[in-house]
Biopython code that builds the backbone (N, CA, C, O; Angstrom):
import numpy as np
from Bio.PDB.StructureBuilder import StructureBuilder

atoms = [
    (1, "UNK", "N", (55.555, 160.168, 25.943)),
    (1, "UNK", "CA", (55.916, 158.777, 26.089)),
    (1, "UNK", "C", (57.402, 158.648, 25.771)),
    (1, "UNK", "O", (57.873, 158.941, 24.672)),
    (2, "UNK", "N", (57.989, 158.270, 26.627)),
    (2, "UNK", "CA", (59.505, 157.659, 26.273)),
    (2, "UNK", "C", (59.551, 156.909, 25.453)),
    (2, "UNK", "O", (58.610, 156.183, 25.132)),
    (3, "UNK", "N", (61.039, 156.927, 24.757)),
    (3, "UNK", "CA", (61.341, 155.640, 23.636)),
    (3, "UNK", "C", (61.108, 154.215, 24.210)),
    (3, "UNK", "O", (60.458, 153.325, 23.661)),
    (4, "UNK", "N", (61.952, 154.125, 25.788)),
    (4, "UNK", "CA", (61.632, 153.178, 26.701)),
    (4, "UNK", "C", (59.949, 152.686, 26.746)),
    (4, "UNK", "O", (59.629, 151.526, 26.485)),
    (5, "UNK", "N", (59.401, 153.266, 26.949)),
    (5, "UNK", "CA", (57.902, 153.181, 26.645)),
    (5, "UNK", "C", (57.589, 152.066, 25.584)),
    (5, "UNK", "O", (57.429, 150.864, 25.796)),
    (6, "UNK", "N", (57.534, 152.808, 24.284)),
    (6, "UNK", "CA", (56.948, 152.945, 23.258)),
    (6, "UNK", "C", (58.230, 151.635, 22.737)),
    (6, "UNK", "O", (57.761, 150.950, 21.828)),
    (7, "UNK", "N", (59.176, 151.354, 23.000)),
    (7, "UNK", "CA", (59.619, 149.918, 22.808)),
    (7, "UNK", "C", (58.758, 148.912, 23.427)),
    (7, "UNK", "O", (58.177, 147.973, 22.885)),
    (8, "UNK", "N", (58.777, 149.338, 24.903)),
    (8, "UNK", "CA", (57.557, 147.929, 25.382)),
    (8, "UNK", "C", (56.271, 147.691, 24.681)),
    (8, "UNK", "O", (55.751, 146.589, 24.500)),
    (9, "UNK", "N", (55.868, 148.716, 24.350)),
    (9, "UNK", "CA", (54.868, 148.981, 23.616)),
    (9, "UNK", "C", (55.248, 147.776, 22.269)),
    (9, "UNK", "O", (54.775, 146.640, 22.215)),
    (10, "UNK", "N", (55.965, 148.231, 21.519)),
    (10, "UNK", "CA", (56.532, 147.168, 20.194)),
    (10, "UNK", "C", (56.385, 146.007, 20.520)),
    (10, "UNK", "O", (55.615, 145.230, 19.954)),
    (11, "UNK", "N", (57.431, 145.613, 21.910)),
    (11, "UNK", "CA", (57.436, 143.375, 22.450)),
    (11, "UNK", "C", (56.253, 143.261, 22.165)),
    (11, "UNK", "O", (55.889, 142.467, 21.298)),
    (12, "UNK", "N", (55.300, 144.134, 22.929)),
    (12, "UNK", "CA", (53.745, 143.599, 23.462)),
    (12, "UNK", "C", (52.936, 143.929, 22.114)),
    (12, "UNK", "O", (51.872, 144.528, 22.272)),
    (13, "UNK", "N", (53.321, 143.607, 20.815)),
    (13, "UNK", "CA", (53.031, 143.461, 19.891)),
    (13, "UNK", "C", (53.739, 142.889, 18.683)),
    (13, "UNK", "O", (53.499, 143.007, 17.482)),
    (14, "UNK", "N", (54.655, 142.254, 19.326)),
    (14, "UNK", "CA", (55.328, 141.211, 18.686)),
    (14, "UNK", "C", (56.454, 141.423, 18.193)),
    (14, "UNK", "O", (57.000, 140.492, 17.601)),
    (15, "UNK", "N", (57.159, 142.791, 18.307)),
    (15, "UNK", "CA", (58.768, 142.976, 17.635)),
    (15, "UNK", "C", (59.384, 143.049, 18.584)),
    (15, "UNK", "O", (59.120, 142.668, 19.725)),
    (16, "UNK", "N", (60.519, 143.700, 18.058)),
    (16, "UNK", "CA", (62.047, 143.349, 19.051)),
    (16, "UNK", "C", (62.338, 145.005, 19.745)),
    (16, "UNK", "O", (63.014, 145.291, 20.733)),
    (17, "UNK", "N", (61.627, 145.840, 18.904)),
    (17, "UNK", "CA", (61.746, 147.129, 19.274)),
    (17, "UNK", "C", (61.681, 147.886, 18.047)),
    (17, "UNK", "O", (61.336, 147.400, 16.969)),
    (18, "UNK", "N", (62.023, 149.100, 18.237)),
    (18, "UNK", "CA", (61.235, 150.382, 17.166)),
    (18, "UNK", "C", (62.230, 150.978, 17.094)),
    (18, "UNK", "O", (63.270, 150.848, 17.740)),
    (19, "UNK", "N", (61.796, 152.098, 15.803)),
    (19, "UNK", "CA", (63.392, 153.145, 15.881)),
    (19, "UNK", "C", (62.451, 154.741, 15.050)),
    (19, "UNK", "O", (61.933, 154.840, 13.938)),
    (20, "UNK", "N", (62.566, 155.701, 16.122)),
    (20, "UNK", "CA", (61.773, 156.806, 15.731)),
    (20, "UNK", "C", (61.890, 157.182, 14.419)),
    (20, "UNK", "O", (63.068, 157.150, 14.066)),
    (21, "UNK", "N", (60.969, 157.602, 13.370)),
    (21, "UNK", "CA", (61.249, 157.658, 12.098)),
    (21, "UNK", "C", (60.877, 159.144, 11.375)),
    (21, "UNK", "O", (61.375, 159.677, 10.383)),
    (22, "UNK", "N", (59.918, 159.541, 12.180)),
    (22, "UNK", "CA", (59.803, 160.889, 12.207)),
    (22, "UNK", "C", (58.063, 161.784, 13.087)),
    (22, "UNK", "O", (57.452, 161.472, 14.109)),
    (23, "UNK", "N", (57.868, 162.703, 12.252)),
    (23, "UNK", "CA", (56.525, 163.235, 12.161)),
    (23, "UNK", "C", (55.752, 162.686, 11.412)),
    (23, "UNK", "O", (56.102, 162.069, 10.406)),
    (24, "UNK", "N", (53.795, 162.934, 12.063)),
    (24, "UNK", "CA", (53.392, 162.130, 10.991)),
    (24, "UNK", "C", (51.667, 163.022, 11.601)),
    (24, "UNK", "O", (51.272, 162.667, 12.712)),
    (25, "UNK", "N", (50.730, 164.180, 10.762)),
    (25, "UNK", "CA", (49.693, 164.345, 11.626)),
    (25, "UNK", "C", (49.348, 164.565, 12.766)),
    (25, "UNK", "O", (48.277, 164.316, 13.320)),
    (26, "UNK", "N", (50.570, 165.205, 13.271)),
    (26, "UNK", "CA", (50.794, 165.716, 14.978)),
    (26, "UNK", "C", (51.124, 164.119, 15.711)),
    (26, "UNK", "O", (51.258, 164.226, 16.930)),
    (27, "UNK", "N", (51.254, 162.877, 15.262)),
    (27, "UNK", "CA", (51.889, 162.214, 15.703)),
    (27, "UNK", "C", (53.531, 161.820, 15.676)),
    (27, "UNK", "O", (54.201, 162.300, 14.762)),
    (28, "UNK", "N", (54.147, 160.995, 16.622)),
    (28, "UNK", "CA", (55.404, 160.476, 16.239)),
    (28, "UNK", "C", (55.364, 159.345, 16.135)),
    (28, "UNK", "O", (54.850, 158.491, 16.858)),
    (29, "UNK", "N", (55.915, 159.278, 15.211)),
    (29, "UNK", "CA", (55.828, 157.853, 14.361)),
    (29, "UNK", "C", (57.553, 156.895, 14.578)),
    (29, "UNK", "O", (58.718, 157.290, 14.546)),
    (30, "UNK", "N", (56.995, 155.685, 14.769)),
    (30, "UNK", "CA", (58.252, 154.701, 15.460)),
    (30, "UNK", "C", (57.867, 153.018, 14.370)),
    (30, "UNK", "O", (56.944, 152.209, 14.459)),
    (31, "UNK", "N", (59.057, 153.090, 13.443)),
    (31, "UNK", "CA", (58.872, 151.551, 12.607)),
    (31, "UNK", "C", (59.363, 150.946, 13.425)),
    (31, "UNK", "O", (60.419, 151.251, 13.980)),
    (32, "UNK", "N", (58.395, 149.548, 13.751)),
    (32, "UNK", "CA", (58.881, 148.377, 14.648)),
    (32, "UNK", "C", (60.184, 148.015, 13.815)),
    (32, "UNK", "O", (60.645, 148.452, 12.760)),
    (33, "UNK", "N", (60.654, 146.891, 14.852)),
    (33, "UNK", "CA", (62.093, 146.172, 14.327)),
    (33, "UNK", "C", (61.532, 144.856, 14.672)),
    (33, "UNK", "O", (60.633, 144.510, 15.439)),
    (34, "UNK", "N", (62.402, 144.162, 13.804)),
    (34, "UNK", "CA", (62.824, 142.299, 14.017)),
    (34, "UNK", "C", (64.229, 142.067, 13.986)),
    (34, "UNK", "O", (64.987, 142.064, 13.016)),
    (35, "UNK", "N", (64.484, 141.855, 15.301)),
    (35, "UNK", "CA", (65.885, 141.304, 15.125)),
    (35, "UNK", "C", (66.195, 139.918, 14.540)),
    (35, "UNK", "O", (65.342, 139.040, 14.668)),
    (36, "UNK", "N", (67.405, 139.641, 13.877)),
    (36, "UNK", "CA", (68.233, 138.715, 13.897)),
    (36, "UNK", "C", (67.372, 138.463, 12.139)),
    (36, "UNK", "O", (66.749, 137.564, 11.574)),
    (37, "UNK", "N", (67.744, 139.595, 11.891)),
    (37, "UNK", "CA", (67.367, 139.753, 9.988)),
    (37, "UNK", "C", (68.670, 139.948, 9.218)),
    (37, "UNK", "O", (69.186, 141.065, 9.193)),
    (38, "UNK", "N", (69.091, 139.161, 8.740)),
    (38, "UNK", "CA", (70.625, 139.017, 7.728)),
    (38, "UNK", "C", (70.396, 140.486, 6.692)),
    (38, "UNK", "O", (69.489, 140.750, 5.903)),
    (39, "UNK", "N", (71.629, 141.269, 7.084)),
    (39, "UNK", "CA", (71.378, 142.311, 6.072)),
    (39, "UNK", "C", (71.111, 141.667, 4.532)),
    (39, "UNK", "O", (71.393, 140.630, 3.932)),
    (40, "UNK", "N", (70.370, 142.966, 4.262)),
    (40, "UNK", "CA", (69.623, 142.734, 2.872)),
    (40, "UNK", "C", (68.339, 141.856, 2.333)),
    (40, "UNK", "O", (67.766, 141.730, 1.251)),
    (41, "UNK", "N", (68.171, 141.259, 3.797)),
    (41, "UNK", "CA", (67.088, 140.647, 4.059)),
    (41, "UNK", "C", (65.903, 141.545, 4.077)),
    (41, "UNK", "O", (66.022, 142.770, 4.105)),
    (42, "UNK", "N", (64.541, 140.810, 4.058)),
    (42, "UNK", "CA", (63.613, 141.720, 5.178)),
    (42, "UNK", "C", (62.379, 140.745, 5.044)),
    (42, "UNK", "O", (62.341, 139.834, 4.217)),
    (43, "UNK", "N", (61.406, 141.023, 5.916)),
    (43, "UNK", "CA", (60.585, 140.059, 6.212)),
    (43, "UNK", "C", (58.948, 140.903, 5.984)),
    (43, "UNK", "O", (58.692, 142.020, 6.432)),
    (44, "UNK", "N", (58.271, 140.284, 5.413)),
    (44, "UNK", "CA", (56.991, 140.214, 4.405)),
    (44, "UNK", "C", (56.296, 140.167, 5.567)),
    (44, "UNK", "O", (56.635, 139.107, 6.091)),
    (45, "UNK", "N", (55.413, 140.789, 6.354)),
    (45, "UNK", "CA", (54.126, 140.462, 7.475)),
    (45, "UNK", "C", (53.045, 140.774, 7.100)),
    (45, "UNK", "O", (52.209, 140.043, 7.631)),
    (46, "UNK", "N", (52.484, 141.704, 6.256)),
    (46, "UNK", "CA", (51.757, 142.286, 5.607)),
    (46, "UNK", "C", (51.888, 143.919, 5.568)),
    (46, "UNK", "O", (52.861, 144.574, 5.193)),
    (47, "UNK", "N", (50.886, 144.290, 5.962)),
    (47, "UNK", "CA", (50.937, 145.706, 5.755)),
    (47, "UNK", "C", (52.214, 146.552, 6.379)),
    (47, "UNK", "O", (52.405, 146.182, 7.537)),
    (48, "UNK", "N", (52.923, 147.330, 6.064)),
    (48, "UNK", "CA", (54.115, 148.089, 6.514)),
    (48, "UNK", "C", (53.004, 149.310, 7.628)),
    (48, "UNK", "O", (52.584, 150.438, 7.370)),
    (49, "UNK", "N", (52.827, 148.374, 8.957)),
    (49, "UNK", "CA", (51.698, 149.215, 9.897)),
    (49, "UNK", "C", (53.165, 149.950, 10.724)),
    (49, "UNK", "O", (54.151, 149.293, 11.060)),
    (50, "UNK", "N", (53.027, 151.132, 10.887)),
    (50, "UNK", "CA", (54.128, 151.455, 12.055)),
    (50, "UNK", "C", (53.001, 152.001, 13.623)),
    (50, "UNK", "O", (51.796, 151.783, 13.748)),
    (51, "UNK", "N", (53.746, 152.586, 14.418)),
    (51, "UNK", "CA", (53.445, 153.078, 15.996)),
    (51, "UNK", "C", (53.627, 154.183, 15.831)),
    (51, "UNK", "O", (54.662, 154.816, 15.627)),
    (52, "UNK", "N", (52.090, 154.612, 15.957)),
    (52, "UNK", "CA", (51.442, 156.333, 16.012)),
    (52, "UNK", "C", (51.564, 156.772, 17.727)),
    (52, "UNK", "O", (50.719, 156.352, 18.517)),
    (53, "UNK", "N", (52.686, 157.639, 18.172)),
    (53, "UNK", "CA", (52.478, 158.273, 19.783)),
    (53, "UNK", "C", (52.008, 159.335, 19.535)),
    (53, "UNK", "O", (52.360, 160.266, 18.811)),
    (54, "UNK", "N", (51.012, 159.122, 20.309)),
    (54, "UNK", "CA", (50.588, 160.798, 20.635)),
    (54, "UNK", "C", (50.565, 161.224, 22.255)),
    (54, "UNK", "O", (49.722, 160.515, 22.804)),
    (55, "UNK", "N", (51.041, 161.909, 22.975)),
    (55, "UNK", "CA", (51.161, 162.154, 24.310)),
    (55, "UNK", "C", (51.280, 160.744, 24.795)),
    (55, "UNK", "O", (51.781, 159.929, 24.020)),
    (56, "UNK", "N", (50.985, 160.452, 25.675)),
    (56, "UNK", "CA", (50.883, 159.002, 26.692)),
    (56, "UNK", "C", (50.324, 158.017, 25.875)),
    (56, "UNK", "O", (50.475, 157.044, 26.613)),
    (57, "UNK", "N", (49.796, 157.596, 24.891)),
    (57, "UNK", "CA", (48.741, 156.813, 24.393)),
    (57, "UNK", "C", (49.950, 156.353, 22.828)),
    (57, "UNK", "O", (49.843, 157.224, 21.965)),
    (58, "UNK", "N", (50.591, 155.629, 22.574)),
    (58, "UNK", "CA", (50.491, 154.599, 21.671)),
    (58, "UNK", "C", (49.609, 153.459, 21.381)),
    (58, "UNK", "O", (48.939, 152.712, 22.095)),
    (59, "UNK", "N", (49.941, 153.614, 19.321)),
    (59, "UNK", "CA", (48.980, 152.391, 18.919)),
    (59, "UNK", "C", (49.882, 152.066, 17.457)),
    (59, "UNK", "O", (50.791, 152.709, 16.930)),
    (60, "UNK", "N", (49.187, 150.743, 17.047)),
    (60, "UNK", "CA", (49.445, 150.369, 15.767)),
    (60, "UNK", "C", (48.874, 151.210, 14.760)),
    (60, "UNK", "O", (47.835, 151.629, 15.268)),
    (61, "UNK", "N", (48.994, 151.717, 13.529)),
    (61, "UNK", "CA", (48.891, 152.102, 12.491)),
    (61, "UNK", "C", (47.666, 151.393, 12.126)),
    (61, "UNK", "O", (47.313, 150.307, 12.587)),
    (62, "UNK", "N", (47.061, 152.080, 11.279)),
    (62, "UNK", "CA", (45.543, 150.918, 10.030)),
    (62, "UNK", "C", (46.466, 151.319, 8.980)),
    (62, "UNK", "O", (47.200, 152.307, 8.983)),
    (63, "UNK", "N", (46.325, 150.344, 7.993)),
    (63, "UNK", "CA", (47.047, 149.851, 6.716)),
    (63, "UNK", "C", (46.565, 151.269, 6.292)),
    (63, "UNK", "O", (47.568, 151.981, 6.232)),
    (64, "UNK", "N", (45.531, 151.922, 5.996)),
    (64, "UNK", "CA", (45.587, 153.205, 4.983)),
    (64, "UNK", "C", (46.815, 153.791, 6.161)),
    (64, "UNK", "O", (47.941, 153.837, 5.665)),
    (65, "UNK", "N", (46.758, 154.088, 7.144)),
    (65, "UNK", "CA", (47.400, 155.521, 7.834)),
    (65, "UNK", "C", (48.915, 155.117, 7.674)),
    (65, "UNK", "O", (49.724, 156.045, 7.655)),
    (66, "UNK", "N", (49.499, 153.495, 7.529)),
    (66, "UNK", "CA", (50.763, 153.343, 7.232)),
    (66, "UNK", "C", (51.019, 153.750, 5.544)),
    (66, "UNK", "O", (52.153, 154.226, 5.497)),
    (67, "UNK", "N", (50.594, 153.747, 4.578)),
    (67, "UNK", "CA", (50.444, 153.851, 3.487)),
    (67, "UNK", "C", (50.464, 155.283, 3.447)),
    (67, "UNK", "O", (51.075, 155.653, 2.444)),
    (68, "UNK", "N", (50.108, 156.080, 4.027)),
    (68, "UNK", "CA", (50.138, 157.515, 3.870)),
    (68, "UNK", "C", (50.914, 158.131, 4.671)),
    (68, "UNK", "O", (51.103, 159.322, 4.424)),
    (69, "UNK", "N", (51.750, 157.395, 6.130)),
    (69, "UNK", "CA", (53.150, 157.635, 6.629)),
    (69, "UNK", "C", (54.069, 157.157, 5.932)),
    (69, "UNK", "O", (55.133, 157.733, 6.154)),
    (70, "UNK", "N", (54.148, 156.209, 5.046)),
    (70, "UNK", "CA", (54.951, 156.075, 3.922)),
    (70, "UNK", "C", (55.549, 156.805, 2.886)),
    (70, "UNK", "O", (56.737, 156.902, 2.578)),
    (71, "UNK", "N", (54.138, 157.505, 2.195)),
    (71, "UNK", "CA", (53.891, 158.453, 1.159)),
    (71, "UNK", "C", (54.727, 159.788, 1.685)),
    (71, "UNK", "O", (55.657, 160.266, 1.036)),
    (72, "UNK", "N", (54.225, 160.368, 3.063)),
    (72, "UNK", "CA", (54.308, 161.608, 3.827)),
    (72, "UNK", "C", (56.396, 161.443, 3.699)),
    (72, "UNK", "O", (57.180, 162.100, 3.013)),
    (73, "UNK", "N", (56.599, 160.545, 4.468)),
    (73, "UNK", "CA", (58.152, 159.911, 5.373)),
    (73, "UNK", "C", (59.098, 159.745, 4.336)),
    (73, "UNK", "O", (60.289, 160.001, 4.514)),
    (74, "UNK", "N", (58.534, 159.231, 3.003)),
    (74, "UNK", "CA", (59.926, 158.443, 1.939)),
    (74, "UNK", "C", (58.840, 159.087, 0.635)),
    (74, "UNK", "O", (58.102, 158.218, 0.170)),
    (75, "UNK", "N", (58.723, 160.124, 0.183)),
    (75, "UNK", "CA", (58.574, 160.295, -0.903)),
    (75, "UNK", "C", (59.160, 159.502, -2.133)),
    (75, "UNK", "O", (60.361, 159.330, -2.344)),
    (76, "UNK", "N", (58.007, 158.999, -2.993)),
    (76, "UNK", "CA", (59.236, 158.805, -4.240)),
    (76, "UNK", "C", (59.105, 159.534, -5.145)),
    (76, "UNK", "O", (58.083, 160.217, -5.089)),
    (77, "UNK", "N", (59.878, 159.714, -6.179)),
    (77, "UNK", "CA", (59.812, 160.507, -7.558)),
    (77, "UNK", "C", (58.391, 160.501, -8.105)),
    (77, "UNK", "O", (58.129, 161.652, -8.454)),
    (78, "UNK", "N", (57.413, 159.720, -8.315)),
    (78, "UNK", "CA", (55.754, 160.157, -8.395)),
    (78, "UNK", "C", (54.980, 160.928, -7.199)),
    (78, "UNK", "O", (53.989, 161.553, -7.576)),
    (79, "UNK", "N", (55.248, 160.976, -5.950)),
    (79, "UNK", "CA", (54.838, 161.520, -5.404)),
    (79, "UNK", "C", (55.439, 162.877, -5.637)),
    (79, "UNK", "O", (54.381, 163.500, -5.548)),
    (80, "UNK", "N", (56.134, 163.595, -5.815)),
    (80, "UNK", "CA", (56.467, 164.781, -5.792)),
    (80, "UNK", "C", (56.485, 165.583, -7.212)),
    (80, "UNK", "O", (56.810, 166.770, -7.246)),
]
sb = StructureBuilder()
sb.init_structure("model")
sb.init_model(0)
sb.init_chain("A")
sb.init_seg("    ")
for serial, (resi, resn, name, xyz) in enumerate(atoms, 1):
    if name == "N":
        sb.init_residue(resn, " ", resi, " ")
    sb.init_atom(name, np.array(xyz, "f"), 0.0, 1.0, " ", f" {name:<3s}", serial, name[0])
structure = sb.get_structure()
């Protein structure tokens, strides 16, 4: 799936677009965006869900699998 893709993919779920963030379980993983956020800002939606590609087929995240692309992606000092 192209980035081109997998952005349309993002509109048609309500953001402005995505920005590849890494590996994640043989998936690639893409955090949506919201534009027109004042740095230092950020905006509360609920769960921090990102976009799991796997070959042709993107999807939204379930709150555990973002929680553990979190854990996996941004270690913090307890996790390690």
């Amino acid at each position: 799936m192209t980035l081109r893709e997998v952005e349309k993919y993002a509109r048609s779920q309500g953001y402005d677009g995505c920005e590849h963030a890494g590996e994640w379980n043989g998936f690639d993983v893409y955090e949506p965006t919201i534009a027109d956020i004042p740095p230092g800002e950020f905006v509360c939606t609920g769960p921090p869900l990102v976009i799991l590609v796997s070959g042709d087929d993107a999807r939204m995240s379930t709150p555990d699998e973002a929680f553990a692309v979190l854990d996996s992606l941004y270690p913090t000092e307890e996790d390690e």
